[in-house]
C-alpha positions as CSV (number, residue, x, y, z in Angstrom):
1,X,27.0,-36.8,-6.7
2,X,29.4,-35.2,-4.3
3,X,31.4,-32.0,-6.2
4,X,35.3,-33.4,-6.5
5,X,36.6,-29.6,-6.2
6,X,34.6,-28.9,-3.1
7,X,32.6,-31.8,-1.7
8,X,29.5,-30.2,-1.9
9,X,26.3,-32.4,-2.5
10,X,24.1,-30.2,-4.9
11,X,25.4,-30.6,-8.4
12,X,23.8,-30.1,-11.8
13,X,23.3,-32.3,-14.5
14,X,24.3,-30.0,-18.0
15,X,24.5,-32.5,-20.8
16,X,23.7,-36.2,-21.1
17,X,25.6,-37.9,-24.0
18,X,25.4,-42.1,-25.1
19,X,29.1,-43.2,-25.5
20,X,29.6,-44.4,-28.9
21,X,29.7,-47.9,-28.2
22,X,26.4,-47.7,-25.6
23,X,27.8,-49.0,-23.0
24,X,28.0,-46.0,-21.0
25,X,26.7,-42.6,-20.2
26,X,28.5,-39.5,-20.4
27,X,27.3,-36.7,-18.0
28,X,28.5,-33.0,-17.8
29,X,27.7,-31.5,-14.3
30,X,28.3,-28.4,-12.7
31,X,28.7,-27.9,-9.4
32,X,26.2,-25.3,-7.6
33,X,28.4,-24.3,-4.8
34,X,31.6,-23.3,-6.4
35,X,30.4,-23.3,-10.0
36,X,33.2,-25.9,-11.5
37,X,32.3,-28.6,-14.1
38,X,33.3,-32.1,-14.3
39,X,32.3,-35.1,-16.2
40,X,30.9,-38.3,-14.9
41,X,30.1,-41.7,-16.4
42,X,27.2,-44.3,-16.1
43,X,27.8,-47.7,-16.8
44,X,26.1,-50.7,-15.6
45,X,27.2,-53.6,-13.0
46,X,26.2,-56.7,-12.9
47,X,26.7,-58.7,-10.2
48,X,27.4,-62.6,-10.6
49,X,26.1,-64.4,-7.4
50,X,28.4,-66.3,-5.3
51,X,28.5,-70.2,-5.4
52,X,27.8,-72.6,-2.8
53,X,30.1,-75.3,-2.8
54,X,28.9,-79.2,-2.0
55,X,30.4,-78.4,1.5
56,X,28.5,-75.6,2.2
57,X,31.4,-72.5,1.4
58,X,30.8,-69.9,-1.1
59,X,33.0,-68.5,-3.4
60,X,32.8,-65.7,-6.2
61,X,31.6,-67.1,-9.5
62,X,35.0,-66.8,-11.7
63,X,34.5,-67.2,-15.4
64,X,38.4,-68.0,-15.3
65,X,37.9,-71.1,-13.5
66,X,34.7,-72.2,-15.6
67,X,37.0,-71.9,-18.8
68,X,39.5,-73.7,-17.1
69,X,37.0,-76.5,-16.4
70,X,36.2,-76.5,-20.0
71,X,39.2,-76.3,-21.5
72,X,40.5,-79.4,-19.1
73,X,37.4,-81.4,-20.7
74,X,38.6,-80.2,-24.0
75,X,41.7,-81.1,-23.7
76,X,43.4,-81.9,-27.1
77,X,39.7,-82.0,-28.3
78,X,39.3,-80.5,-31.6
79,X,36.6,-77.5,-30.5
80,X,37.7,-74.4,-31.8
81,X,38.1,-71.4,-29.0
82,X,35.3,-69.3,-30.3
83,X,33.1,-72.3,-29.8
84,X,34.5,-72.9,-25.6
85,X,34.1,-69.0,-25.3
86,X,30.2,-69.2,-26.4
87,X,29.9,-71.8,-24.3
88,X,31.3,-70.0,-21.5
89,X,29.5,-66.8,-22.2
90,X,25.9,-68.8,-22.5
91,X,26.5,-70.3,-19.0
92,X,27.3,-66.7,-17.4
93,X,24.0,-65.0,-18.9
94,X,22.1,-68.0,-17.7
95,X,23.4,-67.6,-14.4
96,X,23.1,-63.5,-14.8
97,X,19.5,-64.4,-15.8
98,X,18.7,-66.5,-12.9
99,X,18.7,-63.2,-10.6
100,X,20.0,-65.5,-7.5
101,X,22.5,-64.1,-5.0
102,X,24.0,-67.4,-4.8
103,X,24.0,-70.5,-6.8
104,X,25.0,-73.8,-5.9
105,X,28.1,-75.6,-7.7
106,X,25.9,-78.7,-8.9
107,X,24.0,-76.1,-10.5
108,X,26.7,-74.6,-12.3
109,X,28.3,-78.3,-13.1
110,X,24.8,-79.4,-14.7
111,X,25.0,-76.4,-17.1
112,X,28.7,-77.6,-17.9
113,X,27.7,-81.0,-18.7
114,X,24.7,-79.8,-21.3
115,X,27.3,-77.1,-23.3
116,X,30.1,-80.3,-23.3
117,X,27.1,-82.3,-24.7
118,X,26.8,-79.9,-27.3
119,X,30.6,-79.8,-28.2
120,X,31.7,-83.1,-28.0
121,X,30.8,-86.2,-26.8
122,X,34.4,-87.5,-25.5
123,X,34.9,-84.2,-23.6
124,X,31.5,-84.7,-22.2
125,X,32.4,-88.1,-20.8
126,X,35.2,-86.8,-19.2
127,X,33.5,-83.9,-17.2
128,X,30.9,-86.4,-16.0
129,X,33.4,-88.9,-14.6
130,X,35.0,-86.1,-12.2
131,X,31.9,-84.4,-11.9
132,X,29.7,-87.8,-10.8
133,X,32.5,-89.4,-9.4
134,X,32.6,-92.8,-11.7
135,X,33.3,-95.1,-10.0
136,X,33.7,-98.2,-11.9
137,X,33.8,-99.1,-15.7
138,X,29.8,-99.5,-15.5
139,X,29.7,-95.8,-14.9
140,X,31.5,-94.7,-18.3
141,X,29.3,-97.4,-20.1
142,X,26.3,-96.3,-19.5
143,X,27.5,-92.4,-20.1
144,X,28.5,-93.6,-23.6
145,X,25.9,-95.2,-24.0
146,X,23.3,-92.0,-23.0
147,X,25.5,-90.2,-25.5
148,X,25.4,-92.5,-28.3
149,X,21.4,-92.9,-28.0
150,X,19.6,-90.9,-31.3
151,X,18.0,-88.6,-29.4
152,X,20.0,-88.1,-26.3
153,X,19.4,-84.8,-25.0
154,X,21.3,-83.4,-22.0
């Protein structure tokens, strides 16, 4: 840790402190050139890999757009927000957990499809018609009729 006062390289770690809400590290150093203290912080990154598109681009992954997606499924569904934001949340630590660099889109669609499964069933249908291209009414009856099986699982 360069000094900010100076520049120099060699500084000192005095105290090491958990923030309150653990999240972060507090650090007093001193530097051992001109003697000043400053305070740093530790916190953690997490990098989200970057998706590969059906054409071959990649993108960031943007947990914007993946609400947006849900919410466009969802539209005038009656699925409370907390519900859509668990949703999201579960589909950015699986993709965290994965440990890829990059992921493709299908990927990220299929994960989609199994939260909107667990939501509701007409939002679901929806997601899949974009997302599998339907093309004819055969398509949308055999969706409704995976999701009115017993035991459909997606």
């Amino acid at each position: 840790m360069h000094c900010p006062f100076c520049k120099a390289e060699d500084t000192q770690v005095i105290d090491s402190r958990v923030s309150e809400d653990g999240d972060s590290i507090r650090r007093r150093r001193r530097c051992l050139a001109c003697n000043k203290r400053f305070t740093t912080y530790e916190t953690v990154e997490l990098r989200l890999p970057q998706v590969v598109k059906r054409d071959g681009s990649r993108t960031e992954f943007d947990l914007d757009k993946l609400r947006t997606g849900f919410m466009r499924a969802l539209h005038k569904r009656p699925v409370p927000t907390p519900l859509v934001d668990d949703a999201v949340a579960t589909i950015a630590q699986q993709v965290l957990a994965l440990g890829e660099r990059e992921i493709p889109s299908r990927r990220i669609g299929e994960m989609v499809m199994k939260e909107l499964y667990k939501l509701d069933k007409v939002a679901y249908i929806r997601f899949a018609s974009v997302y599998k291209s339907f093309q004819d009414v055969d398509d949308f009856q055999d969706a409704i009729k995976e999701v009115q099986k017993p035991s459909g699982k997606k």
